[in-house]
C-alpha positions in Angstrom: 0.0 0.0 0.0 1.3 3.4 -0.8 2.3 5.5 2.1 -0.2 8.9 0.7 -2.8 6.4 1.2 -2.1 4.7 4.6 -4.7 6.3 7.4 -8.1 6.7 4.3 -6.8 3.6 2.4 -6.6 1.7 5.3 -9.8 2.9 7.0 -11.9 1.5 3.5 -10.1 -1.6 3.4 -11.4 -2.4 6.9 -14.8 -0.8 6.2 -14.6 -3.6 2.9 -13.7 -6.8 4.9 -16.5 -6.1 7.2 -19.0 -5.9 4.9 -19.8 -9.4 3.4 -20.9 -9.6 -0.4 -23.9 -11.2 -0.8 -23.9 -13.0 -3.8 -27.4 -12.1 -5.2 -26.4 -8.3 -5.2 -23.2 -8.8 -7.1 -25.0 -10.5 -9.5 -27.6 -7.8 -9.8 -24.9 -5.4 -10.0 -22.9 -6.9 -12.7 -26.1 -7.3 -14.4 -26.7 -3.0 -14.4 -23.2 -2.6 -15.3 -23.2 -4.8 -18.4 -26.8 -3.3 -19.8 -25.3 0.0 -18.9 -22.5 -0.6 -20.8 -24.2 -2.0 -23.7 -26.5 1.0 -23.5 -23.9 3.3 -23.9 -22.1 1.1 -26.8 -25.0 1.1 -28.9 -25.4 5.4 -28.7 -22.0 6.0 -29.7 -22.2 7.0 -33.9 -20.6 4.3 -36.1 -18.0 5.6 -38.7 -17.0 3.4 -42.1 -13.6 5.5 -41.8 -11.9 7.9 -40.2 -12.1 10.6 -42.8 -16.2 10.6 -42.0 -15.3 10.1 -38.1 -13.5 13.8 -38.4 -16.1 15.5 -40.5 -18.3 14.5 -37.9 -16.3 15.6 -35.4 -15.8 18.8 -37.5 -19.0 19.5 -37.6 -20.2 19.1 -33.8 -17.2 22.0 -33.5 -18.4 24.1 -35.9 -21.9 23.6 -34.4 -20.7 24.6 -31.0 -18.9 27.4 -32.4 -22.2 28.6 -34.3 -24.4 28.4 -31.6 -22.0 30.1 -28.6 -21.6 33.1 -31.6 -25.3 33.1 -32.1 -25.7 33.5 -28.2 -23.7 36.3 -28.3 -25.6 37.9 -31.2 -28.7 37.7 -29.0 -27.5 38.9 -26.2 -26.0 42.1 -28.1 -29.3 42.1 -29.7 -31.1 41.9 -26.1 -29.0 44.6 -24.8 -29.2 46.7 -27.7 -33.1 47.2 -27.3 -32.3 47.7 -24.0 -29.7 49.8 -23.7 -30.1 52.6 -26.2 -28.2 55.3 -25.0 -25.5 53.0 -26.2 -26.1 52.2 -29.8 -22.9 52.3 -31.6 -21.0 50.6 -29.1 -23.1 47.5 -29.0 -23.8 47.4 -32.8 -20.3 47.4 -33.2 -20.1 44.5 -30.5 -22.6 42.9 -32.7 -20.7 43.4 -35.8 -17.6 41.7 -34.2 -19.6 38.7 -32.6 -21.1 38.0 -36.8 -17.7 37.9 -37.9 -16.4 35.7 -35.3 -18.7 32.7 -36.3 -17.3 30.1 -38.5 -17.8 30.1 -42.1 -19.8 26.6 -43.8 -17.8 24.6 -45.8 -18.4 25.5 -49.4 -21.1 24.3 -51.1 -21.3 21.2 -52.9 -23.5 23.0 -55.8 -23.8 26.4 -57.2 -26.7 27.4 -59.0 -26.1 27.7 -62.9 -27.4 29.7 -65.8 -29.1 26.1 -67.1 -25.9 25.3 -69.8 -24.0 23.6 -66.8 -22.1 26.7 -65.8 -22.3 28.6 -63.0 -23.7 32.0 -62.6 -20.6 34.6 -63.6 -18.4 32.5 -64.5 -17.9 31.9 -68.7 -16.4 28.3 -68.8 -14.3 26.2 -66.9 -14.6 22.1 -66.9 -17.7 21.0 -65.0 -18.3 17.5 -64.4 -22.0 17.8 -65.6 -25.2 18.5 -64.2 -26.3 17.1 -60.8 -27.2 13.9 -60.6 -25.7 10.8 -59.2 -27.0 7.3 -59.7 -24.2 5.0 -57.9 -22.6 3.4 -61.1 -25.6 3.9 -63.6 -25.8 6.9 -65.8 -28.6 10.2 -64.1 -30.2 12.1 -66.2 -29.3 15.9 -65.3 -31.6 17.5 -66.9 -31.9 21.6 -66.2 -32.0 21.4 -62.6 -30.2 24.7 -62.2 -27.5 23.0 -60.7 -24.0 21.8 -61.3 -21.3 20.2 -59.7 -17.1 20.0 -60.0 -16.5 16.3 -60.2 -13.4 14.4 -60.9 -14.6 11.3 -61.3 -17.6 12.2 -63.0 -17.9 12.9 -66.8 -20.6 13.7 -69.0 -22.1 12.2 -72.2 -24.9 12.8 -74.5 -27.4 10.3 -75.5 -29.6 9.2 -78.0 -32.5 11.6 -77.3 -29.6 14.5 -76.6 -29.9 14.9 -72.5 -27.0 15.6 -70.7 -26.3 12.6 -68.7 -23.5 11.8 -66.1 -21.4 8.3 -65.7 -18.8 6.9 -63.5 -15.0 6.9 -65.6 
């Protein structure tokens, strides 16, 4: 026994000796434990890799950070209806507390002038018009949207629709 622990360590162990297990209680006990711990296994979040396990964890962050800098935009707000004697001070507060919140990731899809390009921009390589069909070819039609993809290519068929497949 260590010697930080002699006097409390000592004073439990006697406590533990006295106390006789009865067997029915462990077993009860055991029997908590283990469905707690199963309960607990089965609401943790399953990941495929470790790439979606950080974008998830990414994302509760970036959630957290959203909502503290959205309490402190109403709070500025709060005050500022309050407090009006004090107007510039606090709207600059609340100026400083909207650029402190995190920005989104950027889009996936940008809207488009309908001839799979997007809006201001005059040509670049898109990947096609929205539409992904795991492996078979999606018709994109004019959604209004495109999207930059690598692996993605189009092709035109019979009837002339823009169509995306997998290279």
């Amino acid at each position: 026994m260590p010697w930080f622990l002699g006097e409390e360590f000592a004073a439990l162990l006697a406590a533990e000796e006295a106390t006789p297990l009865i067997l029915a209680e462990v077993v009860a006990a055991a029997t908590e434990a283990n469905r707690v711990a199963l309960l607990a296994a089965q609401s943790v979040p399953k990941f495929r890799s470790e790439a979606e396990r950080d974008l998830y964890e990414e994302a509760r962050a970036t959630r957290a950070a959203l909502e503290l800098g959205l309490a402190q935009i109403r709070s500025s707000l709060r005050r500022l209806r309050t407090e009006q004697e004090s107007v510039p001070a606090l709207l600059g507060e609340l100026v400083a507390a909207v650029g402190k919140l995190p920005t989104a990731a950027a889009p996936a899809v940008a809207p488009t002038r309908g001839d799979g390009r997007r809006e201001g921009e005059d040509g670049g390589s898109w990947g096609g018009l929205w539409g992904l069909g795991g492996g078979r070819p999606c018709v994109g039609g004019d959604s209004g949207l495109a999207l930059r993809v690598g692996s993605l290519r189009p092709f035109v068929s019979h009837g002339g629709s823009r169509l995306l497949r997998h290279q």
